[in-house]
N, C-alpha and C positions, 0 to 999 in steps of 0.2 A: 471180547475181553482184551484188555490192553496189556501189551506187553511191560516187562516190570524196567523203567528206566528210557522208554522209547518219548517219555519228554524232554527228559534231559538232552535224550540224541537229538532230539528237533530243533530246540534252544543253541546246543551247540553249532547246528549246522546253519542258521539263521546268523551264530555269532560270528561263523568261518567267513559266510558268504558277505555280509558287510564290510567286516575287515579288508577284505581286497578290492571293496572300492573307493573311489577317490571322494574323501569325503567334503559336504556341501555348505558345511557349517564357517562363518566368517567369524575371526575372532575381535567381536567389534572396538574393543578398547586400542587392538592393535592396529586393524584395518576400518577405512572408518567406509559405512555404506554410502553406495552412488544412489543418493537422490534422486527423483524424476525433476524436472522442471517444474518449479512452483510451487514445490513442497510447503505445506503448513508445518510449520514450526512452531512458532512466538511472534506475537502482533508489536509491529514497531509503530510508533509514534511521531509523526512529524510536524513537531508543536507549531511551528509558522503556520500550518493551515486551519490549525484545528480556532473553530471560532466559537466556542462553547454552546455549543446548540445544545448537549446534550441528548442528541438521537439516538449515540450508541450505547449511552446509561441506560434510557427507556424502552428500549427494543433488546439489550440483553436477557436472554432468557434466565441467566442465570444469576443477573444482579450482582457479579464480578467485578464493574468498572463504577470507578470513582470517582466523582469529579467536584471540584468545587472551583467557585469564580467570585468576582465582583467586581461591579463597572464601575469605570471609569469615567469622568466627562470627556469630552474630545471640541477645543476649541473651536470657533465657527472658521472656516475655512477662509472665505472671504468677510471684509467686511460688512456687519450689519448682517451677517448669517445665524443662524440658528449653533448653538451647541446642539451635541451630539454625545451620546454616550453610546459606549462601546465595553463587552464582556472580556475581561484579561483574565486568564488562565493562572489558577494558586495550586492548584492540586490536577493531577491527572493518574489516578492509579488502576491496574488490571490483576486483580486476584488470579495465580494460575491454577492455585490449587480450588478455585471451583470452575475455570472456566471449562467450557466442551469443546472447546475451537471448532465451534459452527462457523464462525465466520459472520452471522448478520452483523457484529456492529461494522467492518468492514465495509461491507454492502453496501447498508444506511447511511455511510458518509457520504455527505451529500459535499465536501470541500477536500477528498484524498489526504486526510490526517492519521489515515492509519492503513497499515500492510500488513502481508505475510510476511515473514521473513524465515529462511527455508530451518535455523537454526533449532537446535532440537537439545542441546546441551546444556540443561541450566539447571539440573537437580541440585536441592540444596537439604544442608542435615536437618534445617529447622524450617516448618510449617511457613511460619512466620512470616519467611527472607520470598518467599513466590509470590509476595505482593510486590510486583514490578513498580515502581514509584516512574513520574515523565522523565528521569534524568537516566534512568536504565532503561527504557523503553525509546529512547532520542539513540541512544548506541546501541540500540537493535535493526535503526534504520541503516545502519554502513552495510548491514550482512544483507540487503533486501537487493532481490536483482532487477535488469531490468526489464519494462515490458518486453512482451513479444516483439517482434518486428512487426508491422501491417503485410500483410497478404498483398502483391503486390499487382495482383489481378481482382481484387476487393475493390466494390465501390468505393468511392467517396463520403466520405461522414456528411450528416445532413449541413450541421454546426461548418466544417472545414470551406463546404461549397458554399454556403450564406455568404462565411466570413468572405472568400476571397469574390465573389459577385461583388462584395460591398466594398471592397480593395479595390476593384477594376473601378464601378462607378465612382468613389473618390478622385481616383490616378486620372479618367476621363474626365472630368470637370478642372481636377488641376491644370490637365494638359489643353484642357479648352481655353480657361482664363489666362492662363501663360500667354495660348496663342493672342489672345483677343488683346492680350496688354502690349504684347507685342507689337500688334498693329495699329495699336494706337499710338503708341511712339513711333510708328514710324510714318506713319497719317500727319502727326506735330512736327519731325523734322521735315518733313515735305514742306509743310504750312510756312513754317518760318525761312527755309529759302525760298 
């Protein structure tokens, strides 16, 4: 049988024993939390790359992102060339009140038009206003950091090593033809004294 009031004494002493310690609670409005590196946030937008493919409309799971377009012609280059048309960006928008921040549309960018950016600040009073339109999403790109560093004992990227093979054999053949033009100007002023 329990004694009459020995909950109360337990409550109490649970209430004593907290009070004297330091407590762990951060007041966030006041103190703002230290993020890890790379934190998800809100996905910025870096309209220069994006080429309208629409990858990350059709592979959103959540059917958040919005996009509309329409091409353009694109004069032929040279003449007697072919025009060309090309997809110009009208609309670029990401609903946050459905996204998951999974992150595939991210992924699936197949031209780097879109990031993490670590910002986490953007409540608003109205439903409405969390459809990020490309000109609030273009100024989510300032907060985005930058990559990692490379590991500096990490191979070589396959792409880095092609390119610079295909740099040397360029540089090699410039540096052949230079020589070879060389000597033939100087093959011609021998000739002519």
């Amino acid at each position: 049988m329990a004694i009459p009031g020995s909950g109360l004494a337990k409550g109490l002493a649970v209430t004593l024993r907290t009070m004297t310690k330091k407590t762990v609670t951060a007041q966030y409005p006041d103190v703002q939390p230290e993020l890890p590196p790379r934190t998800r946030g809100v996905i910025g937008l870096f309209e220069e790359n994006c080429t309208v493919c629409m990858l990350c409309a059709r592979e959103c799971p959540d059917w958040c992102i919005y996009i509309d377009s329409h091409k353009e012609t694109v004069p032929a280059a040279a003449p007697g060339g072919r025009e060309r048309s090309r997809n110009v960006l009208d609309r670029f928008a990401i609903d946050f009140s459905l996204c998951m921040y999974c992150g595939i549309c991210i992924e699936v960018c197949p031209f780097d038009a879109l990031f993490w950016s670590p910002e986490f600040e953007y409540a608003e009073t109205d439903i409405h206003e969390l459809t990020h339109e490309r000109d609030k999403l273009r100024e989510w790109m300032w907060t985005v950091p930058e990559p990692p560093a490379l590991d500096p004992h990490a191979e070589e990227p396959k792409e880095i090593a092609a390119a610079r093979k295909a740099a040397d054999k360029a540089a090699e053949k410039a540096a052949a033809a230079a020589q070879a033009e060389a000597e033939a100007q100087a093959q011609a002023q021998e000739e002519q004294q």
